[in-house]
N, C-alpha and C positions, 0 to 999 in steps of 0.2 A: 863391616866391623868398624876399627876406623877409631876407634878408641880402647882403654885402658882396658885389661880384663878383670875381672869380678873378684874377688878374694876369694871365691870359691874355684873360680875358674882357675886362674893363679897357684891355691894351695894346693889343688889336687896335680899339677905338673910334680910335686915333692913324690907322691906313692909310685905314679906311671915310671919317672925315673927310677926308682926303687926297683923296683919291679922288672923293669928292662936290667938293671945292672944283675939284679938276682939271675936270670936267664941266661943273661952272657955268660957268667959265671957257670953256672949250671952245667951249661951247651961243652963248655971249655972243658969240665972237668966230667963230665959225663953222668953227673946228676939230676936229678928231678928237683922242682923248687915247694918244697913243704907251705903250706898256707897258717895262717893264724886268725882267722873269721872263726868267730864262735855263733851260735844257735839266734840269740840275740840281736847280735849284731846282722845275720843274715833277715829275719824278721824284718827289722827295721831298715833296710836296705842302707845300713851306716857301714859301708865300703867305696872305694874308688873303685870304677867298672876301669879296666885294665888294668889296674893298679895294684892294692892288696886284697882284689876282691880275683887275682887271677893267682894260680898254683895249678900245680898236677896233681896234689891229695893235699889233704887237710882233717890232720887228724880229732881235730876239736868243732869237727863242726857239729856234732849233735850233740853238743853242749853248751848251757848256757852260760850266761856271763859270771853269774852265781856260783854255778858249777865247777868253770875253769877256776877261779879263787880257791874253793875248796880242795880240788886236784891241786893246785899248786900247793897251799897248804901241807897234803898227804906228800906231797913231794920233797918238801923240805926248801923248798924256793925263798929268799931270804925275806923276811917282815918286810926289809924298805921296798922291794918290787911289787909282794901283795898288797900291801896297803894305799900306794900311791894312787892318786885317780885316774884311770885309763884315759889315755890323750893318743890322739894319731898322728899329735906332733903337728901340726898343720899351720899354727901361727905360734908365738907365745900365749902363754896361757889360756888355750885351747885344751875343753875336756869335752869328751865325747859326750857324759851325761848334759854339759852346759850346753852343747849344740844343739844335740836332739833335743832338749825341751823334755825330759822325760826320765826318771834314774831306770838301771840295770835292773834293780827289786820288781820295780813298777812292772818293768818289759817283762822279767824272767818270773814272775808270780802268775801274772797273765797267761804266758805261753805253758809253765806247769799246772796249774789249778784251773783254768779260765776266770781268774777273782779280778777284778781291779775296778775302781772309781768310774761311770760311764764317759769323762773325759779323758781317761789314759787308755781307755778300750776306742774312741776315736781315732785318740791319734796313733796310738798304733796300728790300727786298720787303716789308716789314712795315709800312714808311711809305708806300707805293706802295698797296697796298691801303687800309689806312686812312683812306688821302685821295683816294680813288677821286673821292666827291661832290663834290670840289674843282674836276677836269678833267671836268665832265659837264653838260651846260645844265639848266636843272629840269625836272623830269618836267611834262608837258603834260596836261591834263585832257579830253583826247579831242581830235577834229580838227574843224573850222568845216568844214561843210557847204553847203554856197553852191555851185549852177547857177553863178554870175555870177563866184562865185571861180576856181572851176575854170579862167574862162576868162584869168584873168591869166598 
């Protein structure tokens, strides 16, 4: 290693901390920690892996980005929250549609209708793959062998 780390590398210490402090919290008070990854966002593997890509449930994950807007909406959640542009906070002005390369319509038209431009159907299948190991639990190092397990 041996030098600086990457602004990606860097930014994503923000969620992991996050996330650990949500746990602590959690563990202390005898709570579960709620998620906030929507449909979209999981697609595109635009999460930090330990980070806010980790929770015990998540009630908005089979819904898209679109969707959650709408819900919030129906909800009464206030204009300046829904209107502002989804950011995960990661640098100053840092928006998740500037990152990915790609708006929430694009992803979430695609994942509802299968419709979009054959360059946004790329790169979403391009992102979808690549962050395969994001949606995967870790590989496991063989299976516990236990008579006495078996019987649980």
């Amino acid at each position: 290693m041996g030098g600086p780390l990457s602004l990606m590398a860097s930014a994503n210490i923000k969620p992991r901390l996050r996330m650990t402090t949500l746990y602590a919290i959690a563990q202390e008070m005898g709570y579960l920690v709620a998620g906030t990854d929507n449909l979209s966002e999981a697609v595109m593997g635009y999460f930090t892996k330990w980070g806010d890509g980790s929770f015990d449930f998540c009630p908005i994950s089979d819904l898209t980005a679109t969707e959650v807007v709408e819900l919030g909406k129906e909800l009464g959640i206030p204009k300046e929250i829904i209107e502002k542009a989804p950011s995960a906070g990661l640098w100053e002005g840092q928006t998740d549609e500037g990152e990915m390369g790609i708006s929430y319509q694009e992803i979430d038209t695609y994942i509802r209708l299968g419709i979009a431009k054959p360059d946004v159907i790329a790169r979403i299948r391009e992102a979808y793959h690549k962050t395969a190991h994001k949606r995967q639990l870790p590989y496991s190092y063989g299976t516990i062998e236990s008579p006495v397990l078996a019987t649980l």
